[in-house]
PyMOL commands that place a pseudoatom at each C-alpha (Angstrom):
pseudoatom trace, name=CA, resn=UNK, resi=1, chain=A, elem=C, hetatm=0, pos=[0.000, 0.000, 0.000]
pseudoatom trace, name=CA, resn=UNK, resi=2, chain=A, elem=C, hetatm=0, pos=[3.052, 2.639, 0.788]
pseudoatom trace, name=CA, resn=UNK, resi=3, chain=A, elem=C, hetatm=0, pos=[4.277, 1.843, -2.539]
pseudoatom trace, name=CA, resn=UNK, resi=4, chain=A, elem=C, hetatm=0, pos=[1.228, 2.553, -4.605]
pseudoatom trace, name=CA, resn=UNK, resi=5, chain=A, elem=C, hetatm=0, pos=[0.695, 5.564, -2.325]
pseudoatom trace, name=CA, resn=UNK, resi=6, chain=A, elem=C, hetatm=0, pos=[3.969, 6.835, -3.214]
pseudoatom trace, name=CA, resn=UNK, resi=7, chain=A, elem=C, hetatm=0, pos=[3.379, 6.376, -6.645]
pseudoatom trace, name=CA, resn=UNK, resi=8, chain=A, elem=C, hetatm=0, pos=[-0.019, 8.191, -6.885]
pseudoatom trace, name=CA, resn=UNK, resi=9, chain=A, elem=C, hetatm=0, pos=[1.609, 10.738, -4.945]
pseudoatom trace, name=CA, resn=UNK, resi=10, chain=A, elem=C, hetatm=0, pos=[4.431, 10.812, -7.707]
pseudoatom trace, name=CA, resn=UNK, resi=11, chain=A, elem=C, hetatm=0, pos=[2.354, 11.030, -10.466]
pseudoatom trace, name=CA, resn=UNK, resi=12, chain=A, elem=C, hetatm=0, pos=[0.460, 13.442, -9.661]
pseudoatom trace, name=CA, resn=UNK, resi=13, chain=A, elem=C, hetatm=0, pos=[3.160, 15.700, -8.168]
pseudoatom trace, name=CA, resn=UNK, resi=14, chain=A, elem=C, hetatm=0, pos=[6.076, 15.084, -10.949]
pseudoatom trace, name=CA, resn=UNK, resi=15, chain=A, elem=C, hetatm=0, pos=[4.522, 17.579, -13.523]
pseudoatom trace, name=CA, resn=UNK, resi=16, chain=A, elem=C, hetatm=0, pos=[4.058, 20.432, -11.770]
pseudoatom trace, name=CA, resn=UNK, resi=17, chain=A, elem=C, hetatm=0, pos=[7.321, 19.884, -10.732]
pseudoatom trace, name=CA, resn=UNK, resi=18, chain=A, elem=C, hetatm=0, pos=[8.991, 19.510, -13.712]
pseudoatom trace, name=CA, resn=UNK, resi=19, chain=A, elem=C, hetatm=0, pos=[6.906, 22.734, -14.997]
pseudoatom trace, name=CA, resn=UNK, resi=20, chain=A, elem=C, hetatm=0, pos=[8.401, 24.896, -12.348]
pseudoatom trace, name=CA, resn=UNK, resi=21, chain=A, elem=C, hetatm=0, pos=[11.847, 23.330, -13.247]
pseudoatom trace, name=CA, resn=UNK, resi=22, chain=A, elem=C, hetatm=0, pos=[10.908, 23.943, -17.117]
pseudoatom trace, name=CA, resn=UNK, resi=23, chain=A, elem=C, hetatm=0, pos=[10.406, 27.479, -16.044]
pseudoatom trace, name=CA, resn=UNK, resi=24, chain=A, elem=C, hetatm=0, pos=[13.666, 28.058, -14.175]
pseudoatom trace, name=CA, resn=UNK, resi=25, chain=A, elem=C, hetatm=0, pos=[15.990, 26.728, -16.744]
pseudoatom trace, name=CA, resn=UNK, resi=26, chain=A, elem=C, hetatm=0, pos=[13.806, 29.310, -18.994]
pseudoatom trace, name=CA, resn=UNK, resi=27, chain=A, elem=C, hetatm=0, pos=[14.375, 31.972, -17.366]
pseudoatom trace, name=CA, resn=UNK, resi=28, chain=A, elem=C, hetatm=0, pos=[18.389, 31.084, -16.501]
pseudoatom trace, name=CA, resn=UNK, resi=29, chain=A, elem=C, hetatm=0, pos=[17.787, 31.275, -12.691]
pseudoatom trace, name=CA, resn=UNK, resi=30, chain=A, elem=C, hetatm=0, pos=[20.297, 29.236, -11.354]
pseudoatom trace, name=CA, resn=UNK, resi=31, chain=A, elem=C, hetatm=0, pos=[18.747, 28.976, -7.993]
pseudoatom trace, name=CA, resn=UNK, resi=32, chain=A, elem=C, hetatm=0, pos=[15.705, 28.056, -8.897]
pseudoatom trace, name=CA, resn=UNK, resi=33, chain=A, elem=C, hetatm=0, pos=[17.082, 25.162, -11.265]
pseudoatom trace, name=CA, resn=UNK, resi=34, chain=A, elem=C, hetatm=0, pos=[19.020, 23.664, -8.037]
pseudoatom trace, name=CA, resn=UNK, resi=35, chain=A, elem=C, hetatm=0, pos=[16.142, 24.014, -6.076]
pseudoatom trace, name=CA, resn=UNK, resi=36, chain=A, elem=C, hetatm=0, pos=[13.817, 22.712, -8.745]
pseudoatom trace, name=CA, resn=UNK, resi=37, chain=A, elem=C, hetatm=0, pos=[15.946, 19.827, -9.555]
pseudoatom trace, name=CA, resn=UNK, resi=38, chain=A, elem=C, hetatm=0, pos=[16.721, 19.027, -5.888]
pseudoatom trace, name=CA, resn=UNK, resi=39, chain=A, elem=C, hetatm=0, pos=[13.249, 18.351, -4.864]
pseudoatom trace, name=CA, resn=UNK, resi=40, chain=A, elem=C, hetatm=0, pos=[12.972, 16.297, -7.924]
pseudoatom trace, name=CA, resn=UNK, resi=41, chain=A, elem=C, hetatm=0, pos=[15.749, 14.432, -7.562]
pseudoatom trace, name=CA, resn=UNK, resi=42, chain=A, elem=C, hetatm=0, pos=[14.515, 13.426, -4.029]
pseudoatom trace, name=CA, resn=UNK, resi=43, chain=A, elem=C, hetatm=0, pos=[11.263, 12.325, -5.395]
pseudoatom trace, name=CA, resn=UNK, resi=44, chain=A, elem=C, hetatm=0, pos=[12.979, 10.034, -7.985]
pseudoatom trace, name=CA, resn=UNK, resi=45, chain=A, elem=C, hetatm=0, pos=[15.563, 8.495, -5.723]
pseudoatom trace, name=CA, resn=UNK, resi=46, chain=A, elem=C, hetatm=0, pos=[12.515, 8.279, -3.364]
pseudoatom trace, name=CA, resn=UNK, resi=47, chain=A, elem=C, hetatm=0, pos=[11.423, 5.738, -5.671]
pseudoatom trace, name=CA, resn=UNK, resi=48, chain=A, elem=C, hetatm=0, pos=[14.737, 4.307, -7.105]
pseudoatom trace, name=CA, resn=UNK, resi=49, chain=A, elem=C, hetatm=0, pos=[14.186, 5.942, -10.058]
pseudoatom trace, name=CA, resn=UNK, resi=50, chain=A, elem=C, hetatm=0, pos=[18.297, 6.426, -10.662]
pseudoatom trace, name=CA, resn=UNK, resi=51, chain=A, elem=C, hetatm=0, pos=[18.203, 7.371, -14.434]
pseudoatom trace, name=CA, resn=UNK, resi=52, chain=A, elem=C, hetatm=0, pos=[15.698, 9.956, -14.312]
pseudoatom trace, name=CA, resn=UNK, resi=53, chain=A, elem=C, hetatm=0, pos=[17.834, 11.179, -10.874]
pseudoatom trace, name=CA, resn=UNK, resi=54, chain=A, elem=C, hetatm=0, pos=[21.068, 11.275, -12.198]
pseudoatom trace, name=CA, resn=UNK, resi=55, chain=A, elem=C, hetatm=0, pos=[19.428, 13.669, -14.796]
pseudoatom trace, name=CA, resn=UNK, resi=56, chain=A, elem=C, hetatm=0, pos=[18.182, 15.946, -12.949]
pseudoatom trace, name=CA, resn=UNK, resi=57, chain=A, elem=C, hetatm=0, pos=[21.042, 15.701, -10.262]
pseudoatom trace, name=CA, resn=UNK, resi=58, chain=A, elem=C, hetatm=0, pos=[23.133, 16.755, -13.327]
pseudoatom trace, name=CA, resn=UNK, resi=59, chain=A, elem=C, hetatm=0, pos=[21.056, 20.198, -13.786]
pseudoatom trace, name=CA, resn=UNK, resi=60, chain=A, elem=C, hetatm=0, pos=[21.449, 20.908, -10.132]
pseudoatom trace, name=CA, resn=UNK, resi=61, chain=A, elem=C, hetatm=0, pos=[25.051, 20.477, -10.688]
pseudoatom trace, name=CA, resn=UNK, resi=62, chain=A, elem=C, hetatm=0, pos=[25.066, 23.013, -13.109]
pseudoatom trace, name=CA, resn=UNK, resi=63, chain=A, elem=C, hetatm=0, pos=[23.183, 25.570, -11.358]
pseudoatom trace, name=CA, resn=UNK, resi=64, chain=A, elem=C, hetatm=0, pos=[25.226, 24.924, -8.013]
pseudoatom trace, name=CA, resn=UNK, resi=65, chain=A, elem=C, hetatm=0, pos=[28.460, 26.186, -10.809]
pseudoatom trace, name=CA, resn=UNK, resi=66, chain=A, elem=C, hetatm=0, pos=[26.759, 28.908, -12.739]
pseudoatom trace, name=CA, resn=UNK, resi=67, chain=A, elem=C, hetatm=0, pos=[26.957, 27.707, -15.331]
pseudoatom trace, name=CA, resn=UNK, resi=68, chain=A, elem=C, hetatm=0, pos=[23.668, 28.784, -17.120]
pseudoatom trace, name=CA, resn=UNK, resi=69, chain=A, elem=C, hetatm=0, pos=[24.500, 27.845, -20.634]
pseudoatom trace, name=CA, resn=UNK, resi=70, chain=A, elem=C, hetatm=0, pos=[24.191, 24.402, -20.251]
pseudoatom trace, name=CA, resn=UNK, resi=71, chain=A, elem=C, hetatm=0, pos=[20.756, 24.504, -18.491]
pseudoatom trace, name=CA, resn=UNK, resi=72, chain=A, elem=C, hetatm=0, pos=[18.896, 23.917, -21.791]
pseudoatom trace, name=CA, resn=UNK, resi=73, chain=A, elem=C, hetatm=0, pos=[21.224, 20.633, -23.127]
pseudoatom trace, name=CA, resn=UNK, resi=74, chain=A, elem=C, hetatm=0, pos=[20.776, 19.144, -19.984]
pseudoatom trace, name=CA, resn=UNK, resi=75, chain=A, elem=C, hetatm=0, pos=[16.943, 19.901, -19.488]
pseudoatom trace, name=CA, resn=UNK, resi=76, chain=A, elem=C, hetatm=0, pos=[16.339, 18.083, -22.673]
pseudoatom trace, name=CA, resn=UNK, resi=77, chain=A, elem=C, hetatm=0, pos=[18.404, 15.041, -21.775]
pseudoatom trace, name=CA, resn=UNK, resi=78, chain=A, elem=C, hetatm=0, pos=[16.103, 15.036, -18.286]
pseudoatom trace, name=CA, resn=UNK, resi=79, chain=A, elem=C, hetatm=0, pos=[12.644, 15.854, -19.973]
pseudoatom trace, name=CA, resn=UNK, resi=80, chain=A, elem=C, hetatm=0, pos=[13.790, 12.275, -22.296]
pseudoatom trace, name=CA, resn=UNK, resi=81, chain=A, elem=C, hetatm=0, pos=[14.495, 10.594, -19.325]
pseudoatom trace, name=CA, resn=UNK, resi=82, chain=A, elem=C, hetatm=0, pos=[11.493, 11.502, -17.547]
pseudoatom trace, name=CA, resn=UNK, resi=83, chain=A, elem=C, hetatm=0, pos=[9.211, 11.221, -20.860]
pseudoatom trace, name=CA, resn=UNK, resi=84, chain=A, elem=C, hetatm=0, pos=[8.990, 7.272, -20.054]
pseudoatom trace, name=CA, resn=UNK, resi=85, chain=A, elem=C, hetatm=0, pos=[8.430, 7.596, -15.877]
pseudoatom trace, name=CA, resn=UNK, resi=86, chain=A, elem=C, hetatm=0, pos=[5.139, 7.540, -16.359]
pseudoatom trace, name=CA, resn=UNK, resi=87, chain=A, elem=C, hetatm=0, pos=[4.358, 4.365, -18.288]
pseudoatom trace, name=CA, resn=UNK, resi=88, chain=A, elem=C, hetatm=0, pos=[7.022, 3.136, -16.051]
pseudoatom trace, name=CA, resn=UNK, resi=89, chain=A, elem=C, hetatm=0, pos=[4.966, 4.005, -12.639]
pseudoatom trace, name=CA, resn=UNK, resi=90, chain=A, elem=C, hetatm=0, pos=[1.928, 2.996, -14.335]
pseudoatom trace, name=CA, resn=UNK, resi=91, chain=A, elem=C, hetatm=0, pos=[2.541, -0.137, -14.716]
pseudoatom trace, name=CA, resn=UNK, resi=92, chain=A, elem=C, hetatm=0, pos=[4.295, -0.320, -11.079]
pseudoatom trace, name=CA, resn=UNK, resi=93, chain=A, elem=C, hetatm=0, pos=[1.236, 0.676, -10.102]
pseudoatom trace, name=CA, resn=UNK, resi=94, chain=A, elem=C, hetatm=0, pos=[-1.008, -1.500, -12.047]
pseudoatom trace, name=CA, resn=UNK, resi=95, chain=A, elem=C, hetatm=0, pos=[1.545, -4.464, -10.497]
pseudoatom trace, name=CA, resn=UNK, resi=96, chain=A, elem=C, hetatm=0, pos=[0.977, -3.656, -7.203]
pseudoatom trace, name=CA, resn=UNK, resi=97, chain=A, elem=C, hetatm=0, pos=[-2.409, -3.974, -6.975]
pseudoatom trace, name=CA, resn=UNK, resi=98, chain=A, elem=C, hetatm=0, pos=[-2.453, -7.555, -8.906]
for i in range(1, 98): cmd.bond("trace and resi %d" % i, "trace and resi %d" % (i + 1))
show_as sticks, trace
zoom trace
């Protein structure tokens, strides 16, 4: 039951939080990219999702250095990474209550 909580909770959590990272790395605000990205990448390691966390760990990197230029490369690389969570979780989900 924890595990299918923490899934719902996931899914319906994960895009708002990926908007407001989509945001920061459009606007080039480093500290909201960290802080963005850090409360993703909790989520994901949360539920051993190390891909998608390594991603995003990798944009909070970036923001941590200043380095704003390479917000956009590495966004993409995430938002591919996370684009298959989802179906992932899903059928997790589905899985868990078999």
């Amino acid at each position: 039951e924890l595990l299918s909580e923490l899934l719902m909770i996931f899914k319906e959590e994960f895009p708002r939080h990926l908007q407001a990272l989509r945001e920061a790395v459009e606007s080039g605000n480093a500290d909201r990219v960290v802080a963005a990205a850090h409360a993703l990448k909790g989520m994901l390691l949360n539920l051993a999702a190390n891909h998608a966390a390594v991603s995003v760990g990798r944009l909070e990197q970036i923001g941590r250095s200043g380095e704003t230029s390479g917000f956009q490369d590495a966004f993409a690389a995430f938002e591919k990474d996370a684009s298959s969570l989802v179906p992932q979780l899903e059928a997790c989900v589905a899985e868990v209550h078999k």
